[in-house]
N, C-alpha and C positions, 0 to 999 in steps of 0.2 A: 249489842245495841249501837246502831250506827250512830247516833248524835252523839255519844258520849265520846266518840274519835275525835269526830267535830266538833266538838267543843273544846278538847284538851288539845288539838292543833291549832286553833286560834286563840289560845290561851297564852301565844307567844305576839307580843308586840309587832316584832318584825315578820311574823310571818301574817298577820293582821294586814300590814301594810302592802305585802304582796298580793295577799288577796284580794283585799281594795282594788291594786292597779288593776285587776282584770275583770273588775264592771264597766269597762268602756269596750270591752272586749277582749277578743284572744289577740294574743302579742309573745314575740318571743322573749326569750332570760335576757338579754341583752338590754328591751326593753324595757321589761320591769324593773330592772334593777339600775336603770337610770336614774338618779337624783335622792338613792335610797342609798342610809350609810353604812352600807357592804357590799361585798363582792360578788360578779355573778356567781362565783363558784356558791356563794353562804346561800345565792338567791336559788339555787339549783336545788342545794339540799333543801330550803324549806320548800320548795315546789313539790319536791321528794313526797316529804311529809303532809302534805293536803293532797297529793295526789292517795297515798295511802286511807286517809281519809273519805277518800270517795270525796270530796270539793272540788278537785279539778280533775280535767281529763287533757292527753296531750296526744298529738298528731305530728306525727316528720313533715318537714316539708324543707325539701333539698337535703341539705345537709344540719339542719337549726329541728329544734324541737316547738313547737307551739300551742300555749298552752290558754285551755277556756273553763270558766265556770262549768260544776259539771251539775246542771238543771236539779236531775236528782239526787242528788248526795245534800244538796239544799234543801229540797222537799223534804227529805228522812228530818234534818235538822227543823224546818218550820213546825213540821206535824208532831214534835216534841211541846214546843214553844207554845204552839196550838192548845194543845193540852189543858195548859195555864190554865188557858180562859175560858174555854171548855169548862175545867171544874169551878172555875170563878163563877159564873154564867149558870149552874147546875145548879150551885149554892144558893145563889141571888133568886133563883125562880120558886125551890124549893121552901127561903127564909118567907118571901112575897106569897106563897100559895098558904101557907102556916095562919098569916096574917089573914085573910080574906074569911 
């Protein structure tokens, strides 16, 4: 079950925080790990670990690696979430049809 990677990879603060920085877009480790308290190397490995995840995907370009949300690995994680309310939503029409 891919959301439960993804969930247990953003389950770390710091790697939370990297993910964040690449909702403005893709950017490289040097970037993201601007103004964040650790190193590019710490920011490497946790890119490591959501890339394993399927949440991010990354592309060479020169000699830098560059790194972007990756669309679907999100999806897999929303269509969990989804879920929720989906059977929220099942309940409620169910409870209301009961009633009528």
């Amino acid at each position: 079950m891919a959301y439960e990677l993804a969930l247990s990879s953003l389950s770390d603060p710091t790697r939370r925080a990297v993910f964040e920085r690449l909702r403005t877009g893709p950017m490289g480790v040097a970037e993201i790990a601007s103004g964040l308290p650790v190193s590019r190397p710490a920011v490497s490995q946790h890119l490591k670990v959501l890339k394993e995840a399927g949440l991010v995907v990354d592309e060479p370009r020169g000699t830098a690696r560059i790194y972007r949300i990756h669309a679907e690995g999100l999806r897999d994680l929303r269509d969990w979430l989804d879920s929720f309310w989906d059977d929220a939503l099942t309940r409620f029409k169910d409870h209301a049809e009961r009633d009528t």
